[in-house]
C-alpha positions in Angstrom: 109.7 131.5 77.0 109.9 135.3 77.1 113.0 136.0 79.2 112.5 139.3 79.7 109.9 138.1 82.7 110.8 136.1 85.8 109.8 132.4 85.8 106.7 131.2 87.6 107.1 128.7 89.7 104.9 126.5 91.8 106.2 124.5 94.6 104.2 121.0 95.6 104.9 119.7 99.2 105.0 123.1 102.3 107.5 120.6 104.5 111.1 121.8 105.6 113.0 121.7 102.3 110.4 124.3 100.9 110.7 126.5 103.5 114.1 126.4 104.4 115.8 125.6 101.3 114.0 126.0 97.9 111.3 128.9 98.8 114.6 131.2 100.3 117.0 130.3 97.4 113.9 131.2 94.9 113.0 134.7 96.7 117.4 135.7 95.8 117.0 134.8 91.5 116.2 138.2 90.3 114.5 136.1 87.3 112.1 133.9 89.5 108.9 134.0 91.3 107.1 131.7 93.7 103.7 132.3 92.9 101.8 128.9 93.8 102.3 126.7 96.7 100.4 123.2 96.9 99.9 120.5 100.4 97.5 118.2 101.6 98.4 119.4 104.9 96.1 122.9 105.1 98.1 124.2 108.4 101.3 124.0 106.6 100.5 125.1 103.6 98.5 128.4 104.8 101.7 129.1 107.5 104.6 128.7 104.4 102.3 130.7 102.0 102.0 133.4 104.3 105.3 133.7 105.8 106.6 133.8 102.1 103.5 135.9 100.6 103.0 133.3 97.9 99.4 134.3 96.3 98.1 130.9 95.0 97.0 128.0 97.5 95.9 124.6 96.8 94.9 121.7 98.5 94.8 119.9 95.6 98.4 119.6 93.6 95.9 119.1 90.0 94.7 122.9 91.1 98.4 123.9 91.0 99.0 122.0 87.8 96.2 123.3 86.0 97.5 126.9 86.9 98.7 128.4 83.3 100.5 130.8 84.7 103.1 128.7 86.4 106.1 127.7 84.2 108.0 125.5 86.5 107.2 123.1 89.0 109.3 122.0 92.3 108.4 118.4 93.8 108.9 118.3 97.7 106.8 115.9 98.6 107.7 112.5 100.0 109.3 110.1 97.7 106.8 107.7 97.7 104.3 110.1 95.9 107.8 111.5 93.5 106.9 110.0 90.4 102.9 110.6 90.4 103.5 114.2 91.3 106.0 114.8 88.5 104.1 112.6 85.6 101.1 114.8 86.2 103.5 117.9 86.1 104.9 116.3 83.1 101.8 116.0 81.2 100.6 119.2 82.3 103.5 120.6 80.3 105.5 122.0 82.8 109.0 122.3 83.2 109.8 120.1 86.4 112.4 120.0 89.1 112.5 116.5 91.3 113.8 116.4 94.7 115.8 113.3 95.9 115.9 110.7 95.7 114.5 110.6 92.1 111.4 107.7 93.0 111.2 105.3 95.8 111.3 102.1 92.8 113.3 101.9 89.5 110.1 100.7 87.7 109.1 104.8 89.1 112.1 105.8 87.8 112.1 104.0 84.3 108.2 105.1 83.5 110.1 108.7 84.7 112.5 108.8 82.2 110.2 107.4 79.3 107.5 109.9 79.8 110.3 112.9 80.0 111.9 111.4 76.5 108.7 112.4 74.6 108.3 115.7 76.5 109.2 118.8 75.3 109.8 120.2 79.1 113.2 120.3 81.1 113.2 117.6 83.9 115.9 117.7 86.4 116.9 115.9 89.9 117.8 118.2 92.8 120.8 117.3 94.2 121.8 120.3 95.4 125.2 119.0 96.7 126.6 119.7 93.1 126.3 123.4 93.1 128.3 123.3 96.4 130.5 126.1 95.8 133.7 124.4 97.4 132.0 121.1 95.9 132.3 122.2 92.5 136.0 123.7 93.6 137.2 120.2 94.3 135.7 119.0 91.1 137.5 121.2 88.9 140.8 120.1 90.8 140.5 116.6 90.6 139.3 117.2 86.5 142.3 119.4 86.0 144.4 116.8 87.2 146.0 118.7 90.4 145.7 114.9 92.0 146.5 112.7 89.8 144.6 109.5 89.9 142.5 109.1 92.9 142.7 106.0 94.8 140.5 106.4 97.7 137.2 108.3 98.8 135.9 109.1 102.5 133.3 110.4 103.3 130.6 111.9 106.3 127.4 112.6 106.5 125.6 112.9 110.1 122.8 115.1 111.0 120.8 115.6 114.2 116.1 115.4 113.3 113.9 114.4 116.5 110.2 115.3 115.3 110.1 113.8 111.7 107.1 112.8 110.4 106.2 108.7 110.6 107.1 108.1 107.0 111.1 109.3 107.3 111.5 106.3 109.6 110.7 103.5 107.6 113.0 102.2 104.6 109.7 100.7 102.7 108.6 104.5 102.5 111.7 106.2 101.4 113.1 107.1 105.1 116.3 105.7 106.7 119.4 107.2 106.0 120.1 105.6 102.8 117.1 107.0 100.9 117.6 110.6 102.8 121.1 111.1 103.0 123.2 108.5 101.2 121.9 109.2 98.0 123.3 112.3 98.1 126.7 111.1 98.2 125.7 108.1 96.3 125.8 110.8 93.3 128.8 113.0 94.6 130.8 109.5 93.9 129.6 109.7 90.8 129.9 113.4 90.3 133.5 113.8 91.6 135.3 110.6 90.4 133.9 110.7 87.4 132.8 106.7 87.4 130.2 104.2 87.9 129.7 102.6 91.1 130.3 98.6 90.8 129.8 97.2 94.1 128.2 98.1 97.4 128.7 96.7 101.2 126.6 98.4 103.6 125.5 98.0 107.2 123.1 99.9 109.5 121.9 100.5 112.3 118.1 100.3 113.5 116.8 101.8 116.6 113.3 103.5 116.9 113.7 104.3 113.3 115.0 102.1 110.2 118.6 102.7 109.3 119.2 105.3 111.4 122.9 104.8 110.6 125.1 103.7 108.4 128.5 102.4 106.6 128.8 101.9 103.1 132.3 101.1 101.2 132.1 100.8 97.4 134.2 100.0 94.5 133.9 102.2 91.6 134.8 101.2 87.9 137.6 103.3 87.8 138.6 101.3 90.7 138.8 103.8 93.5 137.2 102.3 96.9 135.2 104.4 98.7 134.2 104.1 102.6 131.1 106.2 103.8 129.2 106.7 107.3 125.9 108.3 107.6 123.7 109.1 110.2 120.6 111.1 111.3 120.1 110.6 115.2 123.9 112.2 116.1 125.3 115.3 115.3 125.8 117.7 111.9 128.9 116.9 109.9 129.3 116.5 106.6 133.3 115.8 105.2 134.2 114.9 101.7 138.0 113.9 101.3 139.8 112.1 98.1 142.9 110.3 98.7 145.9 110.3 95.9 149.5 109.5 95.5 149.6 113.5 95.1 148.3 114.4 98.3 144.7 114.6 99.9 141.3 116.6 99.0 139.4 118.3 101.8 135.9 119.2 101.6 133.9 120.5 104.8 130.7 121.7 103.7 129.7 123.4 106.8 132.9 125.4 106.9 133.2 128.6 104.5 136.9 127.9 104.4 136.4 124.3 104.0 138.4 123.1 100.9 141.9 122.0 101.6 145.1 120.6 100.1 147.4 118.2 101.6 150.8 117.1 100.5 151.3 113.3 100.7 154.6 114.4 103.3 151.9 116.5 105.1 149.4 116.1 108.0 146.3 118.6 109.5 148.3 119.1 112.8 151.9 120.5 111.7 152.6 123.7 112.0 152.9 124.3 108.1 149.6 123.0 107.7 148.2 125.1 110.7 149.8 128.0 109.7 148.6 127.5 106.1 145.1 127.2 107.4 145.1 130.7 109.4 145.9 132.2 105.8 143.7 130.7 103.9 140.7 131.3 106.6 141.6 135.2 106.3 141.7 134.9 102.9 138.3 133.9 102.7 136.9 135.2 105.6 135.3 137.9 103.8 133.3 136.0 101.1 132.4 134.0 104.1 130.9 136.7 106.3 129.0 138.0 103.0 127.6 134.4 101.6 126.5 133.7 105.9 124.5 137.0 105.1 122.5 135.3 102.6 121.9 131.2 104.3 125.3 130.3 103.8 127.0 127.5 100.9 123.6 125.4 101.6 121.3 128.1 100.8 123.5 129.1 98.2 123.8 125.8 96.5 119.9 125.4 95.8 120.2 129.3 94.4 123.1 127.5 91.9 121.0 124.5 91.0 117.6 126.4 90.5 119.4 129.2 88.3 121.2 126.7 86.1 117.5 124.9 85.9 116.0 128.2 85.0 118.6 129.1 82.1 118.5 126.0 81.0 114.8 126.6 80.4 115.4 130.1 79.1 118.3 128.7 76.3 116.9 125.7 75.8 120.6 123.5 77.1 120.0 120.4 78.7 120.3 120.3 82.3 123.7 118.9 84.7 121.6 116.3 86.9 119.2 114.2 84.8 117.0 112.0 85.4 119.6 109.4 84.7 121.8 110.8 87.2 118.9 109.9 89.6 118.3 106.7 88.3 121.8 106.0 89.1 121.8 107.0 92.5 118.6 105.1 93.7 119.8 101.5 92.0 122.9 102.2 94.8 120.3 103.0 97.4 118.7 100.0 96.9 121.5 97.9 95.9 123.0 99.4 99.8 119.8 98.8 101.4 119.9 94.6 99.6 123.2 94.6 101.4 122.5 95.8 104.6 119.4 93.3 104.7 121.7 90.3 103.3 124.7 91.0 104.8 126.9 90.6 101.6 128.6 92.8 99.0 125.5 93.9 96.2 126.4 94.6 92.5 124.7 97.9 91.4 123.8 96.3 88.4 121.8 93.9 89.6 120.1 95.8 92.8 116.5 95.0 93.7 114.2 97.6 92.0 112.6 97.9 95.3 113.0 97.4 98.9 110.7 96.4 101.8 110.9 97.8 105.3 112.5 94.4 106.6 114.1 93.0 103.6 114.4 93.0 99.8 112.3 91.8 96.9 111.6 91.9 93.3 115.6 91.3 93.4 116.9 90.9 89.6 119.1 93.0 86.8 118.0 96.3 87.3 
């Protein structure tokens, strides 16, 4: 690829990840270029191409696909559609970038990873939540060793959607909060603790939609347990913390100032700690006020992630979050989801490969 010239890209799916995520972060990478936009859905598609000036428009994603001038391809569409969409990017020779969760099966997600193997293009998984600035901060700490050994994880992830379309609230088609929001932090377990996930409990909570909540604890190889609570009806939060002999790791995503240290002799509400946080706040306040500018650490994380995709590209380097990675998080979706249904602890390595809206089937060794 020539690198003096930005990279083409062509976005398939116009919902609200494109146009509040992907589409934004693209339009800040001096070396990138939106330049075709795909959707079944023609009122969609036309309002996101306009409101973004994107040139090409097609109803039809083989249209996009069979575009030579487009370099890379973005998957937004629903899960359920995940691993047609990005075979035919595949064999169209494009370079493609999946959205999560990697495929709604791991049969998808197996035939995935075989037809990438004998590809020459760069296939990656979008978690974004890796290119978290103060994500990656709390990596680096717990990699360097300024924790020691972790012992525990918690972790929060709510969010507040009324008008979602019909398929986001049924587990059968990839909605619920395990397939939507879990999985992200179904890989940050990974991606922090540096370890495979074992075992899964979960339970949930069904109202007008499947699983509209949540709890999941976990034991990870490594043996750190983890607790989790999702939900999608409430309010936003979204907390990371990792629990140590040497203290206590703080993550709030939402927060520009969000990454904190406690001492194991130390607590949020003392006036050390308090007086600590005012410091640190004005230490970072202007960063802050200057990333807020641009969409804020969420923006900014899918600006990380498609950059890193792009150079990989340009230099030819593999990419952080493969297809693997993904692989890895959906067996704990579904391995979750078996529990939830079952109502007993699931080992990952022998999750269902896919799940039904009111129960599990095809269970076996994944």
């Amino acid at each position: 690829m020539n690198r003096a010239r930005a990279v083409k890209v062509g976005l398939i799916g116009s919902g609200r990840v494109t146009s509040t995520r992907h589409i934004p972060a693209l339009q800040r990478l001096p070396n990138a270029e939106v330049i075709a936009l795909a959707d079944t859905d023609s009122v969609c598609l036309q309002h996101v191409a306009d409101q973004f000036r994107i040139p090409h428009r097609y109803s039809d994603v083989r249209a996009l696909l069979e575009n030579q001038a487009v370099d890379v391809v973005g998957v937004c569409v629903p899960v359920l559609f995940h691993a047609e969409v990005a075979l035919a990017a595949i064999e169209a020779g494009k370079h493609v970038l999946i959205e999560k969760p990697l495929t709604l099966t791991l049969t998808e997600a197996d035939g995935l990873i075989e037809h990438a193997r004998r590809s020459s293009a760069k296939v990656m998984v979008g978690f974004n939540l890796r290119w978290h600035r103060l994500v990656r901060q709390a990596r680096d700490v717990i990699q360097q060793g300024g924790l020691g050994s972790p012992t525990l994880m918690r972790t929060v992830l709510t969010s507040y959607h009324e008008d979602v379309p019909e398929w986001r609230k049924r587990r059968e088609l990839g909605g619920g909060v395990l397939f939507e929001l879990a999985v992200h932090h179904f890989d940050l377990w990974r991606f922090l603790l540096q370890s495979e996930v074992e075992e899964v409990f979960a339970t949930s909570h069904s109202g007008q939609w499947e699983d509209e909540a949540a709890t999941v604890t976990a034991r990870m190889a490594n043996g750190v347990c983890v607790v989790s609570v999702f939900s999608e009806r409430t309010s936003e939060s979204h907390e990371v913390e990792v629990y140590s002999r040497a203290g206590c790791l703080q993550v709030s995503c939402h927060r520009f100032d969000g990454l904190e240290y406690f001492s194991p002799t130390g607590f949020p509400g003392d006036v050390r700690s308090r007086l600590r946080k005012v410091a640190h706040t004005l230490k970072e306040l202007p960063q802050g006020l200057w990333g807020m500018r641009g969409g804020g650490d969420f923006i900014a994380s899918y600006q990380a992630e498609w950059r890193h995709f792009i150079d990989a590209i340009r230099r030819d380097t593999p990419v952080e979050c493969t297809l693997e990675d993904g692989r890895h998080a959906l067996q704990v979706v579904l391995a979750a989801a078996a529990s939830a249904s079952l109502r007993q602890p699931i080992t990952v390595d022998r999750a269902p490969r896919k799940v039904t809206s009111i129960g599990v089937v095809a269970s076996g060794k994944g």
